[in-house]
N, C-alpha and C positions, 0 to 999 in steps of 0.2 A: 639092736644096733645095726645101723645100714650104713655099708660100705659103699662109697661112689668109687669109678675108677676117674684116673685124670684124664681120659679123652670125651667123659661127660663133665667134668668141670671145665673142659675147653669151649665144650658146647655150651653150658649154660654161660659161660664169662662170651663167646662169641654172640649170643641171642638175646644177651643185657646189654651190648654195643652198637647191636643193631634196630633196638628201641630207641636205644638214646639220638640213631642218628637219627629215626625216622620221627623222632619226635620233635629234633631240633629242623627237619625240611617242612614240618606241618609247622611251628611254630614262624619259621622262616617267609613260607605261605601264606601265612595268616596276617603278618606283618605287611609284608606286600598289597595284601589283599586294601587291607586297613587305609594303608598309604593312597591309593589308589581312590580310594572313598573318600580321603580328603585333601584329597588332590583336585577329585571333580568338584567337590566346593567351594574350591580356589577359580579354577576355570571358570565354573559354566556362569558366572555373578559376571565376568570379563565380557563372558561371549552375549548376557541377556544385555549387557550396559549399551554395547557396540549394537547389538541391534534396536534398543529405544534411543540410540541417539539416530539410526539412518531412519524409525518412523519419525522421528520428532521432526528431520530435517523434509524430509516428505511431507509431513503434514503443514510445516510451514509454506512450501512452495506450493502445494495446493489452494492452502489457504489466499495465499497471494494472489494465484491465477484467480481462483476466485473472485477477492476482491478489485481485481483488474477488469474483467467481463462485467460483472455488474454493473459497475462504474461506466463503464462502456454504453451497455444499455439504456443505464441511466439517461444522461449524455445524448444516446441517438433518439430518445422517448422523448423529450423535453427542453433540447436544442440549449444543452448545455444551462441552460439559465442566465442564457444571452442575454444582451439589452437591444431590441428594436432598437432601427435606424433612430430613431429619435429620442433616445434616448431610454424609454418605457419598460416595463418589465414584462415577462411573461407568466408570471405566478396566478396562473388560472386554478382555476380547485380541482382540476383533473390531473395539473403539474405539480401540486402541493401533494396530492395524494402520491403520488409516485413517489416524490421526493423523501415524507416521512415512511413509507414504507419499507424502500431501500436503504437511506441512510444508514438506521441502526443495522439492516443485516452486514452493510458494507466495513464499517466500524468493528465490526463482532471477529470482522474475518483478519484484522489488521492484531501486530503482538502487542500485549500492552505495553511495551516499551519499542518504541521504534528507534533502531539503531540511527545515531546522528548523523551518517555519513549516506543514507539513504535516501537519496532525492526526490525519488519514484517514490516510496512509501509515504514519506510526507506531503507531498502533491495530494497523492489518494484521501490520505486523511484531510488535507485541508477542502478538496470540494466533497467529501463527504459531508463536514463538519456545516460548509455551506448551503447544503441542500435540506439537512436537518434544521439550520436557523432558516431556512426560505419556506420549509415546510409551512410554518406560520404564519406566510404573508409575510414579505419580506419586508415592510415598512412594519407590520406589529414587531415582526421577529428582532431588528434592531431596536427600537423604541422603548421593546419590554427589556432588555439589556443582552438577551440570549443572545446578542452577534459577539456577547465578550471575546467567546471561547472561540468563534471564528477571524475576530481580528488576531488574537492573541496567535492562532497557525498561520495568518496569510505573513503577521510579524517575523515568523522565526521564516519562513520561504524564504521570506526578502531578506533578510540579515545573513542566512546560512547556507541557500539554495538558489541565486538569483537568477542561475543562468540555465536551471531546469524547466525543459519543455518551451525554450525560447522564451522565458522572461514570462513565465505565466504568472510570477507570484504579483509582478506589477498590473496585470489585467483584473487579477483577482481585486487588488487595490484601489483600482481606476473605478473596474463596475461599482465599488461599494461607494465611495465617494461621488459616483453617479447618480446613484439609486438612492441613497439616503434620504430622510428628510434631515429638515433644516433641523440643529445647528449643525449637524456630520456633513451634510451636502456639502460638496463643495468642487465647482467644475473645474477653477484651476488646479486642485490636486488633480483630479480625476485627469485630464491633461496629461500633467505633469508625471504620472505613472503610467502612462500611456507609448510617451517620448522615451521613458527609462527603457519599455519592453521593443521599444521599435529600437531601440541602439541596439539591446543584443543582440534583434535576429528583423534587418532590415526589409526581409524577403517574407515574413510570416503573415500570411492570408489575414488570420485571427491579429495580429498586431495593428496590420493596415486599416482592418474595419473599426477598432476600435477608437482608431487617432480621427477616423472621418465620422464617428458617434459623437465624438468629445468636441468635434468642429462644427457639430451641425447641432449640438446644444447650445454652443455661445456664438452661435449663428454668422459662424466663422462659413458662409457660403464660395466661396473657393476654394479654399481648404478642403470642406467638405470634400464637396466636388472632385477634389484630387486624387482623396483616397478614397474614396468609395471606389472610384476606378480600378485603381491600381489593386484594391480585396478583392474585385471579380475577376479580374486579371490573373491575378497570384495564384501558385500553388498551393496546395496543405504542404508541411515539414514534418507534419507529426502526425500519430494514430487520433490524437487528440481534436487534430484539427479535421484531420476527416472525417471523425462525428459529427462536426456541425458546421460542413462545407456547406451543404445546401441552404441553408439557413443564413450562411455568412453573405453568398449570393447571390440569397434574394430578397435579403431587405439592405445590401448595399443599390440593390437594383434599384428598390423603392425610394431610397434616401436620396438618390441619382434624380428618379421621376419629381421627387417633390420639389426639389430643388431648383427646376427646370420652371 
């Protein structure tokens, strides 16, 4: 038989107290620790979300600028896919080739849903949309029915965006009803959405020339004559127009000379 005394039973009751705390601050620790671990997988899903949305917004506005340079390009390569003073197209097989080449990358760079309120964006798309049906020969391209999907955008311009880029969606308009063949030909339209784009912006290079194309098709020679003037006269108003100022002013020059 073994006797303890009571200042070693104070000790062992003091050394089973001091496990218990030490057990309950590792336990306490451990919980913390725990907490912590999911904690950060609460966070860090917050912090990756917030950073795919600023690349998503980045890559959108790249993609844009993109699609805006191109376009540009486009545009100074091939003079817009203007109509000569006399009306005539310029779909040569060196502008066809340009034309389907860029298109689709121009397209690719645009959201597949372009926001409604977006003026700029659907402008983009719809002479994208145009350079890919002119790709073809712009008398095959309408004939075969591929200008569907390009009236169907010059459509919603005019309905929803009339007054973007000085009335470009009624030039868009005008040229087609220029250029078409018969039964779509049709000069009074092509006029008549000529007149809508020169009300919005009185002063616009590109409007002027197009009202003295439309007058010197139905051999309206005063008319003509008036505005050819007044296109070489005029400033550009847009980035748009100063792609294909040179071009604006020298076949109003031409249109002038034959005229004479």
């Amino acid at each position: 038989c073994i006797s303890v005394g009571s200042d070693a039973i104070k000790t062992i009751d003091l050394s089973h107290h001091q496990l218990k705390m030490k057990l309950k601050i590792i336990f306490l620790t451990l919980s913390l620790q725990s907490f912590n671990v999911s904690l950060s997988f609460v966070v860090r899903p917050a912090r990756s979300l917030k950073t795919l949305l600023n690349d998503k917004l980045s890559s959108d506005d790249t993609n844009r600028e993109r699609a805006l340079d191109l376009l540009s390009e486009t545009r100074k390569r091939t003079n817009g896919n203007c109509l000569r003073y006399d009306g005539s197209t310029i779909d040569t097989k060196q502008n066809r080739e340009i034309w389907g080449g860029n298109a689709g990358k121009i397209l690719s760079f645009l959201p597949s849903k372009i926001p409604n309120e977006d003026s700029l964006l659907w402008q983009v798309y719809t002479e994208a949309i145009m350079y890919k049906t002119s790709s073809k020969g712009i008398v095959k391209g309408i004939s075969s029915g591929s200008a569907f999907a390009f009236l169907k955008a010059v459509d919603n311009l005019v309905k929803n965006h009339a007054k973007q880029d000085n009335g470009v969606a009624f030039i868009f308009d005008g040229a087609y009803h220029l250029a078409a063949p018969w039964p779509a030909k049709s000069n009074k339209k092509a006029m008549s959405s000529f007149q809508r784009a020169l009300e919005i912006e009185p002063e616009s290079k590109r409007n002027l020339y197009y009202i003295g194309v439309a007058a010197y098709v139905m051999k309206e020679r005063g008319m003509a004559s008036k505005y050819f003037k007044r296109a070489i006269d005029a400033k550009c108003l847009s980035s748009t127009e100063e792609d294909i100022e040179q071009f604006l002013s020298f076949e109003a020059e031409k249109g002038l000379k034959a005229l004479k």
